[in-house]
N, C-alpha and C positions, 0 to 999 in steps of 0.2 A: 213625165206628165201623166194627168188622170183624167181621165174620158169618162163623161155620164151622159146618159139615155139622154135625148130633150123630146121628154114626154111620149108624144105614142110617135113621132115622126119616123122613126125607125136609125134617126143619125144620133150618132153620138159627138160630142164637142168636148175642146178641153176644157178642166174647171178653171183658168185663167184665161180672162177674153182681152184682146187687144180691142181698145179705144181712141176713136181715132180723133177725139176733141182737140188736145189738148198738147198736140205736137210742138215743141220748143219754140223750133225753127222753121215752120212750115214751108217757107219758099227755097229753103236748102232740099233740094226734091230726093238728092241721094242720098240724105243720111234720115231721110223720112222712109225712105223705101229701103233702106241697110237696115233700119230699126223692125221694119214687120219683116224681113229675109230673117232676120235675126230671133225672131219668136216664132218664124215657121220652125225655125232649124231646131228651137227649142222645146219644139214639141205643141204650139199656140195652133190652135184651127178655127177661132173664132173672131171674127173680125168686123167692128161694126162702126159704123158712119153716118153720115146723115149730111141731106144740103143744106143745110147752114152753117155748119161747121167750119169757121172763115170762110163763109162764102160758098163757094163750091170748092174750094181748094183741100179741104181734106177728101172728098170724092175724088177728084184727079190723082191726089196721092196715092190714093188706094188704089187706083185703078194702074198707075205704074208699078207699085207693091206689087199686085196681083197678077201682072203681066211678066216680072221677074219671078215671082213664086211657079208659076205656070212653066216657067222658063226650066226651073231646075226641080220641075217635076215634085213639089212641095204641096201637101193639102190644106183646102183651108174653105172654109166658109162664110160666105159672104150676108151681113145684116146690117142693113140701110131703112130710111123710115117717110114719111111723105105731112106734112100738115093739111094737103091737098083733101078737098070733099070731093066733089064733084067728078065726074066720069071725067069728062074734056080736059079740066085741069090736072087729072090723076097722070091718066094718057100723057100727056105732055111732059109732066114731070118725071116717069121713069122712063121715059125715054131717052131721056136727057143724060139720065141715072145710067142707064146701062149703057151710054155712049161712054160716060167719066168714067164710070167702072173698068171697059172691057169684057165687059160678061153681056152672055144669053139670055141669063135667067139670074136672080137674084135669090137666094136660098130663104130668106128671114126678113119677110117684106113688115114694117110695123107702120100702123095707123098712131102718128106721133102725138105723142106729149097730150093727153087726157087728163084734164085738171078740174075738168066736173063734170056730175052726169048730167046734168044742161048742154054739156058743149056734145057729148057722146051722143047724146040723141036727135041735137043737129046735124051732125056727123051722118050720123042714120037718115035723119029724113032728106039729106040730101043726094043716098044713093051709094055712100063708101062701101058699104058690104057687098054688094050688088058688085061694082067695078073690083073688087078684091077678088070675088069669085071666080068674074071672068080670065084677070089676068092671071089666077092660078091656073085655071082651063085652060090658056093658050101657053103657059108653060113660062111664061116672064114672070112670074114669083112662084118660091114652090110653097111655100110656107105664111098663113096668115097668122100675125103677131098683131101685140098692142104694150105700145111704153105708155106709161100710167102714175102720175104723182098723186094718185088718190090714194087715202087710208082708211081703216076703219070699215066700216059696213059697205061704203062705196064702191072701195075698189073689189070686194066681194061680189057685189051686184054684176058688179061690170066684167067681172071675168067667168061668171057663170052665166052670159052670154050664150057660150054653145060654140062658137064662132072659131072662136080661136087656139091656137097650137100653143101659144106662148106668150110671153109675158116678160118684159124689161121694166122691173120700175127699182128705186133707189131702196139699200140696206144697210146696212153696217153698225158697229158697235156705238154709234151715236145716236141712231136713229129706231133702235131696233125694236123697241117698245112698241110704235104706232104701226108698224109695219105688220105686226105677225098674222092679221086676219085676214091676209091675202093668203097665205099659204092653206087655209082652209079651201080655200076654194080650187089653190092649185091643185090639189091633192083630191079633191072631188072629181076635178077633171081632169087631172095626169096631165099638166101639161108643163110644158118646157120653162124655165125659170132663169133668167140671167138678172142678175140684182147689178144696178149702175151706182157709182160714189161706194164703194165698197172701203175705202179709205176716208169716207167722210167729206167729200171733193177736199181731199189734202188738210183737212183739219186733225188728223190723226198725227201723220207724219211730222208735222209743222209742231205740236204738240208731244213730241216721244216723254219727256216726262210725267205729266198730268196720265198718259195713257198705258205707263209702265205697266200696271198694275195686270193688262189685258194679255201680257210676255207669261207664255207658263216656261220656256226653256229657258237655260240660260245663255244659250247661243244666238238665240234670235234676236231680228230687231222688231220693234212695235209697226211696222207695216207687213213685215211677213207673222206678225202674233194676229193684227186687224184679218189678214187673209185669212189666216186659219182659223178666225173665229166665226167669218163668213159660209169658208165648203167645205167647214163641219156640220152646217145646216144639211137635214139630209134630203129636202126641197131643193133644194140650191143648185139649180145645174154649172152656173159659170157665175164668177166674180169679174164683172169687167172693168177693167181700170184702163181709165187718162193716162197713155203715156207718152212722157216727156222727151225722156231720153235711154238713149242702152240700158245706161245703168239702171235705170227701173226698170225695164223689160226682164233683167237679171233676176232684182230682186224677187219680182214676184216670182219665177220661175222657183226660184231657191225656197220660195215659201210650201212650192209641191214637194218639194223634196224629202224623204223620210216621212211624208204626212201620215199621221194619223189622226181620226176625229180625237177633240177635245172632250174631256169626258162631261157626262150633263151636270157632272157637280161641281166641276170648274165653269160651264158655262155660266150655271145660276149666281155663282160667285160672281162673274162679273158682272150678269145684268142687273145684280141688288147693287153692286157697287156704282154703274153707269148712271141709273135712277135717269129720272126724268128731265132732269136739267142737261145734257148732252141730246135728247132728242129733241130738243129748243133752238138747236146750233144750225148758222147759214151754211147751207154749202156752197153759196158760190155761184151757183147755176147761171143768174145774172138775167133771169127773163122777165127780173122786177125790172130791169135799163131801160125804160121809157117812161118817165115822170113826168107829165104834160107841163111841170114846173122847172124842168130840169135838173132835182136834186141827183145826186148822183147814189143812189139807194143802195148800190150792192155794195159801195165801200163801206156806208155806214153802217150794216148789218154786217158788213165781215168785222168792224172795228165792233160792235156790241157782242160777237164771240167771245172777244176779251174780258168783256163783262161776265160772262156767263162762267167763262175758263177760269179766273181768277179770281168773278166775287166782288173785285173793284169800281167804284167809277175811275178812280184813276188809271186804273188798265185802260179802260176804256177809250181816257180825253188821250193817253200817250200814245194810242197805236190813231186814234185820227191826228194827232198831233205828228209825231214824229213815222209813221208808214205814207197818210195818205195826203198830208199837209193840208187838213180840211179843221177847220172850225165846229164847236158842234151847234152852232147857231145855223149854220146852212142848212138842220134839217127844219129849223122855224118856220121854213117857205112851202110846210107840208098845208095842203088842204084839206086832208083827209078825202079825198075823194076816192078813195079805194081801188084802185085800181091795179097797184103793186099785191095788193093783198091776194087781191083775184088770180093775179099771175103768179102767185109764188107757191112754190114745188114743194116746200115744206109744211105750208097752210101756217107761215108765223105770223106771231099780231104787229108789223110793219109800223104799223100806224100809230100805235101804241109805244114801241119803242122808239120811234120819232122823238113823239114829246118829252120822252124821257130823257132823247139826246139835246133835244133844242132847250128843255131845264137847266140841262150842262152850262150852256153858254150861258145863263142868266144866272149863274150862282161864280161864273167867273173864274 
């Protein structure tokens, strides 16, 4: 495994972080907790969660994870995140936190999910930085962070703040174009870097053909080619991936192995080849799921992937056809009220692709 600085804190983490989204089988608790035993053993020290992620049940995970890691004397670091403002409701909720957990203190505390600087400075005027300060003072977080689906100028703004140690927000070979103006600022102010969706929330993997191209060995497979095109960035502290099961815990492991950076002329190779239409791609995230209409938006933006990936309308009508059993007339019951737009982590035109699906249905 490979350990980098995270910025000025003085700790170093591996460049493969365990995520703890996207467990298979969540309520199977021992092959949830055999799975992080199993990336401590392998060298993993970074481990991040958060309460919503089913609920609180990947927090309890972790927190039996980390009780068995403690157990056999295993290092690891702990990064969980809060949507909380307010002093009262903050309080409340890591307390809750560090009950699931197990833990004192929480290494890599982040003020969750910043999707505009309107929300960020509501954030502010209602005190978050302020209650952050303190609970780093009494020693229940050590480290103040911020997860961030802003890009462009924004998330620049936002990170040259002052405030902060670190930084979680989404990267990878799909996306990487809109992303890079964050790293100006990382690097202005040294601070720690873990990029989320570093596989493209699974659109890479799902994809090995379309994604060959991104393979410089001939050994490897396209999700250890996607890692190492990630912590060859040299901003990059950790690549955190969703994992599912052992067997990916593996793989990514096996993507350290022998690593060396990709050289900058292979990298340029790819990102002329990626172009802009793969930084158009849903990842998945799913925090478009509340359509006061009740379409069901994240299928129809994973089935417009297909669109994108292929080029087709027909990719398109056959993956909501035959993956999600949806008609593409279902998204006709779009009002446009914008409100998925607001919420999406990618900033795509939701609404726009709507019409172009509910078209579908009217062409038959």
């Amino acid at each position: 495994m490979i350990y980098r600085e995270y910025g000025k804190t003085g700790k170093k983490i591996s460049v493969i972080g365990f995520g703890g989204m996207r467990f298979a089988a969540i309520d199977d608790r021992d092959a949830c907790v055999g799975m992080m035993v199993e990336a401590a053993q392998s060298g993993i020290t970074y481990f991040d969660t958060a309460p919503a992620y089913s609920g609180v049940k990947s927090e309890q995970v972790f927190g039996a994870g980390f009780a068995e890691m403690k157990r056999r004397k295993l290092p690891f670091y702990s990064a969980t995140k809060t949507f909380k403002t307010t002093e009262s409701s903050i309080r409340a909720e890591i307390e809750a936190q560090l009950k699931r957990l197990g833990l004192e203190s929480i290494d890599f505390y982040h003020v969750w999910c910043i999707q505009s600087l309107d929300n960020w400075k509501g954030r502010k005027r209602d005190g978050i930085l302020k209650t952050f300060r303190a609970l780093k003072d009494e020693g229940l977080i050590r480290h103040i962070c911020v997860s961030s689906h802003l890009i462009g100028d924004e998330v620049r703004e936002l990170l040259m703040e002052g405030v902060f140690e670190g930084v979680l927000f989404g990267y990878s070979a799909c996306n990487f174009n809109v992303r890079e103006k964050a790293f100006e600022a990382i690097a202005a102010r040294d601070l720690g870097c873990v990029v989320m969706n570093p596989l493209g929330g699974g659109i890479i993997p799902e994809n090995p053909g379309i994604f060959d191209f991104i393979r410089t060995r001939q050994d490897e497979t396209v999700v250890e080619a996607a890692l190492r095109f990630v912590i060859s960035h040299k901003r990059i502290t950790c690549a955190l991936v969703g994992f599912a099961t052992r067997e990916q815990v593996r793989e990514a492991v096996k993507a350290v192995d022998g690593f060396s950076p990709i050289p900058g002329s292979e990298i340029a190779r790819m990102k002329a080849r990626l172009g802009a239409a793969f930084a158009e791609l849903c990842t998945g995230c799913q925090y478009c799921d509340s359509c006061p209409e009740g379409i069901q938006i994240p299928k129809l933006m994973e089935a417009y992937n297909h669109k994108k990936l292929y080029g087709t309308d027909k990719a398109l009508k056959d993956r909501l056809n035959w993956h999600w059993n949806l008609p593409p007339s279902t998204a006709a019951a779009c009002t446009e009220c914008g409100q998925c737009e607001k919420l999406c982590t990618q900033h795509l035109p939701i609404i726009r692709r709507m019409a172009e699906i509910a078209g579908l249905g009217k062409k038959g």
